[in-house]
The first five atom37 places (N, CA, C, CB, O) and aatype in JSON, in Angstrom:
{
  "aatype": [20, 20, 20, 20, 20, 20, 20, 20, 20, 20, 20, 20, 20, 20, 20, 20, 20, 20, 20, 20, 20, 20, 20, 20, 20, 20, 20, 20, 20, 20, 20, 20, 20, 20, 20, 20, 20, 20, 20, 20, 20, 20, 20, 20, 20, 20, 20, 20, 20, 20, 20, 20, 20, 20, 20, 20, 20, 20, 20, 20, 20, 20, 20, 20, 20, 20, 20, 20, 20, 20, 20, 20, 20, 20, 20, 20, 20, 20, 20, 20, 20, 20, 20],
  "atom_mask": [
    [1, 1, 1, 1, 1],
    [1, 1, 1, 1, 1],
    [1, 1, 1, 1, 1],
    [1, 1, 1, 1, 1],
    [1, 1, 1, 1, 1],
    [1, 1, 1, 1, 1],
    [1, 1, 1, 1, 1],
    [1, 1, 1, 1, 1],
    [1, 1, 1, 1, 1],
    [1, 1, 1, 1, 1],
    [1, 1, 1, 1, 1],
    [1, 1, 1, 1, 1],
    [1, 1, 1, 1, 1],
    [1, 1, 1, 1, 1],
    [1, 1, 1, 1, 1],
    [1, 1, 1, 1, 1],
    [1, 1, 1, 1, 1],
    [1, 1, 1, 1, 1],
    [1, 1, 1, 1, 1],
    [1, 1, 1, 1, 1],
    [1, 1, 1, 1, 1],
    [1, 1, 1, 1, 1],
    [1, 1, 1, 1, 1],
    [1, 1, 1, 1, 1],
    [1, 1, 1, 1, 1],
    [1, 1, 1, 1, 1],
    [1, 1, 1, 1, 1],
    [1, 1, 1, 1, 1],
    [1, 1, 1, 1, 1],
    [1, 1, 1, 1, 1],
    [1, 1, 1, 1, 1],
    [1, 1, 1, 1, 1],
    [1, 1, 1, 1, 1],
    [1, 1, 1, 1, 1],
    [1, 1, 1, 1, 1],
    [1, 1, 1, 1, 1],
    [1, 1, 1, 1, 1],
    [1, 1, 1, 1, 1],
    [1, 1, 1, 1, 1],
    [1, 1, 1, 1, 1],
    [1, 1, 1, 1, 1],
    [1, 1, 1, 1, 1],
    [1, 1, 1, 1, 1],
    [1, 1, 1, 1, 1],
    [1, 1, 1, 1, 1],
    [1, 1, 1, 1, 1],
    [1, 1, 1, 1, 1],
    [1, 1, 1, 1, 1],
    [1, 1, 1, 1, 1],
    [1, 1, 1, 1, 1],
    [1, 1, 1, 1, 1],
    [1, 1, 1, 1, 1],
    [1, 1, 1, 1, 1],
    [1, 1, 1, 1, 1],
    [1, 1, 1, 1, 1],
    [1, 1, 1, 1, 1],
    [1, 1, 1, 1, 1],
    [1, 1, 1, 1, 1],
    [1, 1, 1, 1, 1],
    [1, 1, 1, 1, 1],
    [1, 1, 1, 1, 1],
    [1, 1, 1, 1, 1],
    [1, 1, 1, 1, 1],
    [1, 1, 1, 1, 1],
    [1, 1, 1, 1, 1],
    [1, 1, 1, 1, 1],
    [1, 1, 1, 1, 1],
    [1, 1, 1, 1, 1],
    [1, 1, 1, 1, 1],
    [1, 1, 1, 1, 1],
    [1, 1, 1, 1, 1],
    [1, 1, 1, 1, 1],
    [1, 1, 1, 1, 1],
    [1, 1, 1, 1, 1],
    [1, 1, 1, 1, 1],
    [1, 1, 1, 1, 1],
    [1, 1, 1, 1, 1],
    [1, 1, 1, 1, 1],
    [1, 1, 1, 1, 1],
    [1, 1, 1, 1, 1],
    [1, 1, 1, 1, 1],
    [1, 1, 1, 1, 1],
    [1, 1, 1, 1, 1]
  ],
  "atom_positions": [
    [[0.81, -1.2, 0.0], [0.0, 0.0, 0.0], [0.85, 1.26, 0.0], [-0.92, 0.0, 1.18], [0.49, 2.42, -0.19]],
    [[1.89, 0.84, 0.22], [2.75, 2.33, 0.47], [3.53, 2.82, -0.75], [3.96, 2.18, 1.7], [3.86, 3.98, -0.98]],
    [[3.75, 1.82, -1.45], [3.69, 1.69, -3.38], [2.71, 2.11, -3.73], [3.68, 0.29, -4.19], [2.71, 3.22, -4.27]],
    [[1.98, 1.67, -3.62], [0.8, 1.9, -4.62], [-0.39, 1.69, -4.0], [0.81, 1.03, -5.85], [-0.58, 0.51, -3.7]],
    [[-1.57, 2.75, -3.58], [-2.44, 2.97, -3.18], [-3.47, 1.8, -3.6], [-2.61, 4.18, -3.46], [-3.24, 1.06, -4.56]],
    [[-4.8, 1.68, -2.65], [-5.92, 0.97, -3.32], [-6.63, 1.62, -3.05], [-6.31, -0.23, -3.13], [-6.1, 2.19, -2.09]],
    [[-7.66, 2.07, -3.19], [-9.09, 2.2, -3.04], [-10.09, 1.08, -3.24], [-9.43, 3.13, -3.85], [-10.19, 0.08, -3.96]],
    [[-11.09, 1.96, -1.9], [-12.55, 1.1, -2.0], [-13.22, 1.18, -3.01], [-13.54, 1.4, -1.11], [-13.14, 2.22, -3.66]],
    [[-14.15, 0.0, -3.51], [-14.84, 0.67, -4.35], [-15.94, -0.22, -4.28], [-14.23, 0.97, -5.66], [-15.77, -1.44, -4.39]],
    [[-16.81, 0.17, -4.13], [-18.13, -0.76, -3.88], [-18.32, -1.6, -4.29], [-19.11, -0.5, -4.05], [-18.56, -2.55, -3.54]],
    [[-18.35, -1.79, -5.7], [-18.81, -2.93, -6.58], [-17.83, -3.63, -6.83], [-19.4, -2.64, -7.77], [-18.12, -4.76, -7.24]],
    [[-16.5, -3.33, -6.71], [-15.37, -4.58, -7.37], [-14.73, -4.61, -6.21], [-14.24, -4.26, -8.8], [-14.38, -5.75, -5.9]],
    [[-14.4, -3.68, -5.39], [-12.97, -4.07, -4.25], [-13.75, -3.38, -2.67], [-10.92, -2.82, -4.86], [-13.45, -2.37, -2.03]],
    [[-14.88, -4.46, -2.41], [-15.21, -4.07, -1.19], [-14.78, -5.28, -0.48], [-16.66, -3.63, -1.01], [-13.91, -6.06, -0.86]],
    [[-15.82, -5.36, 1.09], [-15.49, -6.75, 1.78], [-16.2, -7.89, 1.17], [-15.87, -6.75, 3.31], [-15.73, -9.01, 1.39]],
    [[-17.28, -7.8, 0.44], [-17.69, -9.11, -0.1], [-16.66, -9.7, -0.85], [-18.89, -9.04, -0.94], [-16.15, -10.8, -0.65]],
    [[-16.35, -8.78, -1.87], [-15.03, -9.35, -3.1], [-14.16, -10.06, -2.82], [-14.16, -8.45, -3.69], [-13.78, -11.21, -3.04]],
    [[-13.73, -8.67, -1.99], [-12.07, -9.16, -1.55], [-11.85, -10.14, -1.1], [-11.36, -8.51, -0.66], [-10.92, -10.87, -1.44]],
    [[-12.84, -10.42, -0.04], [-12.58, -11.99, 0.4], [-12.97, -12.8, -0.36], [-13.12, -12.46, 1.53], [-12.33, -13.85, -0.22]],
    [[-14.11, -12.89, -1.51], [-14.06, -14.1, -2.1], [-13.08, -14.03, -3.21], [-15.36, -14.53, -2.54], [-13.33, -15.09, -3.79]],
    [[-12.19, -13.5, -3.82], [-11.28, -13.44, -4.78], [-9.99, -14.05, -4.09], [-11.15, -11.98, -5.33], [-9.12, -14.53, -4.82]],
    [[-9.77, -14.05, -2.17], [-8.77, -14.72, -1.03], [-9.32, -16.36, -1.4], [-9.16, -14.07, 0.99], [-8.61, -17.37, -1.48]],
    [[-10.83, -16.25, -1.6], [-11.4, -17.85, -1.43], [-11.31, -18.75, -2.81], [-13.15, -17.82, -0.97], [-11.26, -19.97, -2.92]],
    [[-11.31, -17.63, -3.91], [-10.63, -18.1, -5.19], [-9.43, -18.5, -5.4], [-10.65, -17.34, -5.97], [-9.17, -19.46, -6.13]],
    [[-8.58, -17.82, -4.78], [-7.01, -18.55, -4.66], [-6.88, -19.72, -4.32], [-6.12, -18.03, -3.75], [-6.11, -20.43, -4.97]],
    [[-7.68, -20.32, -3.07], [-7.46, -21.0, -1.56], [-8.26, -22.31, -2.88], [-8.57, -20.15, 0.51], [-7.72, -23.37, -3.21]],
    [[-9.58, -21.79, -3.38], [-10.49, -22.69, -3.79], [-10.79, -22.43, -4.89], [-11.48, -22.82, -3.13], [-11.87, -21.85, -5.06]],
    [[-9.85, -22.82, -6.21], [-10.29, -22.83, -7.53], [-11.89, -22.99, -7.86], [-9.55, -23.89, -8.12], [-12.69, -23.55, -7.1]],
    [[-12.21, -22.45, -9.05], [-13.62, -23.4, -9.35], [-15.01, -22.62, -8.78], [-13.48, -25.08, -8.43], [-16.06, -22.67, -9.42]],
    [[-14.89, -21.94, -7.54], [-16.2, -21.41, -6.96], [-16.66, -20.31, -7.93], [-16.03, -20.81, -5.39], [-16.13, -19.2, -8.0]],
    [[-17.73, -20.73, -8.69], [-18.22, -19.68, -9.67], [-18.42, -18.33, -9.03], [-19.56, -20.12, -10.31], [-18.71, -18.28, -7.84]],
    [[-18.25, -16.91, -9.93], [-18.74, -16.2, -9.26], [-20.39, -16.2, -9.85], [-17.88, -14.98, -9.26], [-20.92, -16.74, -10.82]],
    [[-20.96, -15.19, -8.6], [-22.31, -15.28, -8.45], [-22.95, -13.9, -8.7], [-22.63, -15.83, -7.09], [-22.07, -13.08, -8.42]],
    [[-23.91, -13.35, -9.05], [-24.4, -12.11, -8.72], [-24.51, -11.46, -7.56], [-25.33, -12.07, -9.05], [-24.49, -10.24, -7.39]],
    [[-24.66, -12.57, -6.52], [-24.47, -12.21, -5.15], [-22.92, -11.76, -4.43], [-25.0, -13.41, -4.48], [-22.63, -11.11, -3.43]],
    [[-22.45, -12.17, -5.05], [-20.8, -11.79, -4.55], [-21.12, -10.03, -4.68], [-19.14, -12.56, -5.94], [-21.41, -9.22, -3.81]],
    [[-20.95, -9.88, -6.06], [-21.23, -8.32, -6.17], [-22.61, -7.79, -5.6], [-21.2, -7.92, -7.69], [-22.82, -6.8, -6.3]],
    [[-23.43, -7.89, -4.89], [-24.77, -7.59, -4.62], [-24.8, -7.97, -3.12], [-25.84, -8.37, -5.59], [-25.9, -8.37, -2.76]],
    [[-23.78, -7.95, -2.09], [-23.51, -8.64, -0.79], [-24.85, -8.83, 0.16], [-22.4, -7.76, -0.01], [-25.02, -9.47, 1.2]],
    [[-25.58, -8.12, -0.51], [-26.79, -8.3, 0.75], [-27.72, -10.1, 0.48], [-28.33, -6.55, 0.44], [-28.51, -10.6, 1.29]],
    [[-27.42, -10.54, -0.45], [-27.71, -11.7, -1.41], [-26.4, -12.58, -0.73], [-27.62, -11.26, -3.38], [-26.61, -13.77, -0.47]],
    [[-25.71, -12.29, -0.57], [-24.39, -13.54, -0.15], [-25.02, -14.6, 0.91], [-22.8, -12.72, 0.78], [-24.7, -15.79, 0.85]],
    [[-25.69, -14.23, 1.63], [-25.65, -15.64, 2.67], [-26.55, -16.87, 1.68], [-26.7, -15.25, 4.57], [-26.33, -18.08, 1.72]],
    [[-27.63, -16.14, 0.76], [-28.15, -17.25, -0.22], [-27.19, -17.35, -0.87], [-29.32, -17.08, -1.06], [-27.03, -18.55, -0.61]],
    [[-26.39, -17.13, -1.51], [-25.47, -17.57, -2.38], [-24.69, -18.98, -1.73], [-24.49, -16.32, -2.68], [-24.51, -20.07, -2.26]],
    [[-24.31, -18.51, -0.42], [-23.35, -19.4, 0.43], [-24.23, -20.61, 1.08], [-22.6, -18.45, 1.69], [-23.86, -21.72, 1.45]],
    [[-25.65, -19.95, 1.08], [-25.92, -21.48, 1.95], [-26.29, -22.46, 0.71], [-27.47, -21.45, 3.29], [-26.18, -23.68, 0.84]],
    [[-26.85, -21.67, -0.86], [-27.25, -22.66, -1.91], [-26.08, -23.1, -2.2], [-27.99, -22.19, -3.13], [-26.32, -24.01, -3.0]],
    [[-24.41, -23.02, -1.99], [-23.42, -23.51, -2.12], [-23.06, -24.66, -1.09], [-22.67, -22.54, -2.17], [-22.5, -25.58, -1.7]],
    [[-23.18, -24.89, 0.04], [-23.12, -25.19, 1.49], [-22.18, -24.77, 1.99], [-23.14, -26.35, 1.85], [-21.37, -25.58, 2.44]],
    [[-21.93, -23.31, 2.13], [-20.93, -23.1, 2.9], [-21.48, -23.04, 4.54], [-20.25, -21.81, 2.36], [-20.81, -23.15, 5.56]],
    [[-23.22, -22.79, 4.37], [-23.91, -21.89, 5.19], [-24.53, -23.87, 5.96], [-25.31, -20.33, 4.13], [-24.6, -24.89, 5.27]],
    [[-24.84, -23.76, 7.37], [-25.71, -25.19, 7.72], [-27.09, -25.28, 6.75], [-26.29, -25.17, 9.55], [-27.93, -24.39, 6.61]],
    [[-27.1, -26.32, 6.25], [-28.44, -26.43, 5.36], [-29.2, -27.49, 6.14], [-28.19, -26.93, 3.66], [-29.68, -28.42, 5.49]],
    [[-29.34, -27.47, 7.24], [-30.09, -28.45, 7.94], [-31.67, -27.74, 8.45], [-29.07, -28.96, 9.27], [-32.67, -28.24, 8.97]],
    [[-31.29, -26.26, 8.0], [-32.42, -25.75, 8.6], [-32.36, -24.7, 7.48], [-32.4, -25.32, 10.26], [-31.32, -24.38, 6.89]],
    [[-34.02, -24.04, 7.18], [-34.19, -23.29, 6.43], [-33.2, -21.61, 6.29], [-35.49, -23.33, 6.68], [-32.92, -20.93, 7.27]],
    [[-32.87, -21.3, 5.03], [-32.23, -19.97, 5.11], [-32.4, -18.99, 6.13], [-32.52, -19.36, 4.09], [-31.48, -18.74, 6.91]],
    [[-33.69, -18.34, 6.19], [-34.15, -17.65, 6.96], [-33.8, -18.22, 8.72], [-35.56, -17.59, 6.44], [-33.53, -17.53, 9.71]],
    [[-33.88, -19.2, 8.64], [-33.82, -19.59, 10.67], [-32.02, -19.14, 10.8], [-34.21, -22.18, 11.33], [-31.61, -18.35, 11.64]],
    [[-31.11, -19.83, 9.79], [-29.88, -19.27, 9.91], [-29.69, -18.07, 9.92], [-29.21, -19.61, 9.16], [-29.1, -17.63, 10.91]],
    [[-30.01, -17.37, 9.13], [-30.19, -15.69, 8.84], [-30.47, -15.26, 10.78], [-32.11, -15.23, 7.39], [-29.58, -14.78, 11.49]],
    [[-31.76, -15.56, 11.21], [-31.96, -14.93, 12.32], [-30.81, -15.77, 13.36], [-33.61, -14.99, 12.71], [-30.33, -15.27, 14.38]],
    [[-30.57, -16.79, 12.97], [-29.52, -17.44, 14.74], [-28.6, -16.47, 14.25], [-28.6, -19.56, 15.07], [-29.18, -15.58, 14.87]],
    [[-27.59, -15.8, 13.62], [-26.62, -15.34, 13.54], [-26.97, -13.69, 13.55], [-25.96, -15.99, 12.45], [-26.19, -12.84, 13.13]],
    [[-28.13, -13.44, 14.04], [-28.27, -11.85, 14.08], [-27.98, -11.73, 15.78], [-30.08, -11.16, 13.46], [-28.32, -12.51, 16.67]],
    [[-27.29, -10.54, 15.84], [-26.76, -10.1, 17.07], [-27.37, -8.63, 17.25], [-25.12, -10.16, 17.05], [-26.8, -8.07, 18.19]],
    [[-28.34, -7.82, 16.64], [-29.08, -6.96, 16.79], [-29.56, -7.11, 18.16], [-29.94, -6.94, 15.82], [-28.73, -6.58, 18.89]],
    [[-30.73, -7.69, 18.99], [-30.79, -7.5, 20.0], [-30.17, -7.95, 21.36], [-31.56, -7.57, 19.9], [-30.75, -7.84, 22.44]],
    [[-29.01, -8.42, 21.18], [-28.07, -8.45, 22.02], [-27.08, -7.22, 21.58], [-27.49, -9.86, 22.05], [-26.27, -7.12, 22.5]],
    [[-26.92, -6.7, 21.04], [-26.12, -5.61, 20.69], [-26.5, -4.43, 21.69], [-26.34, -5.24, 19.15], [-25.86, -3.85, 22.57]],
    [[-28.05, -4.28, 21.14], [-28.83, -2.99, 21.86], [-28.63, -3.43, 23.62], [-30.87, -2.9, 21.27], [-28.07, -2.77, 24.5]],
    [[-29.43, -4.99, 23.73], [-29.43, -4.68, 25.21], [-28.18, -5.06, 25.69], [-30.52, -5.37, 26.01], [-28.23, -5.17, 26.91]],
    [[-26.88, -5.36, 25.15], [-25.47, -4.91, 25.7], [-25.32, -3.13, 25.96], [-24.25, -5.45, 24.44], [-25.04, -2.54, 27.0]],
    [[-25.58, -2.68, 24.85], [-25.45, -1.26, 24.41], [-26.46, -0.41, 26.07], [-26.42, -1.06, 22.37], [-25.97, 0.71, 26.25]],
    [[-27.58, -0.72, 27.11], [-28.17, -0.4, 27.56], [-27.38, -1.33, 29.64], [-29.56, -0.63, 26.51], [-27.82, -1.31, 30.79]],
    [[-26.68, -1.68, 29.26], [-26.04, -2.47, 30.42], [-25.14, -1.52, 31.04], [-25.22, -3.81, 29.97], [-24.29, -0.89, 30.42]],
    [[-25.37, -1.41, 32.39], [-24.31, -0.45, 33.17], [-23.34, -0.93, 33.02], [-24.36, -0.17, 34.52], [-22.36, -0.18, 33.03]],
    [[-23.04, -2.81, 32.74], [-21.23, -2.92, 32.42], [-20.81, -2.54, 30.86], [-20.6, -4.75, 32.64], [-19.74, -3.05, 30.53]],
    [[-21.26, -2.0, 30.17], [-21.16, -1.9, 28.83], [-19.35, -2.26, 28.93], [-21.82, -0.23, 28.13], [-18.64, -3.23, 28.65]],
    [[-19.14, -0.99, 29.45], [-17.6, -1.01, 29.19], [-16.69, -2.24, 29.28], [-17.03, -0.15, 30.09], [-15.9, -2.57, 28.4]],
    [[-16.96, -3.08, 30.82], [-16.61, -4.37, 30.91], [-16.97, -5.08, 30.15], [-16.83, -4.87, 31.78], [-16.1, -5.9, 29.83]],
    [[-18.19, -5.22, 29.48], [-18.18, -6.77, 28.52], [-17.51, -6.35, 27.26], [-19.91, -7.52, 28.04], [-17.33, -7.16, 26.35]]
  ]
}
């Protein structure tokens, strides 16, 4: 970086990309998807791949891995600072 600058750029060199272009190296072959570029679409992309548990419907995974209301009622805890 100190050569030669990068920039963000939404559609080609954000965090969805970048890491799957790390997972292209690691793992020849993983097509890209519309969802790669469209990140809000990635967890379907990943669970119709199996990266994601397919033992249970998209949506139930989607919500076990939301940390929204533990966030807030961390965010509302007199130990905030400690945890």
């Amino acid at each position: 970086l100190s050569k030669q600058a990068q920039f963000y750029n939404t559609v080609t060199a954000n965090c969805t990309t970048v890491i799957f272009d790390m997972i292209r190296a690691i793992t020849p072959g993983v097509p890209l998807d519309y969802r790669v570029i469209l990140s809000g679409y990635l967890p379907g992309y990943l669970y119709d791949l199996g990266a994601i548990d397919r033992s249970r419907p998209l949506d139930a995974e989607i919500e076990a891995a939301s940390i929204n209301q533990r966030a807030m009622d961390a965010d509302k805890a007199e130990d905030f600072t400690a945890r």
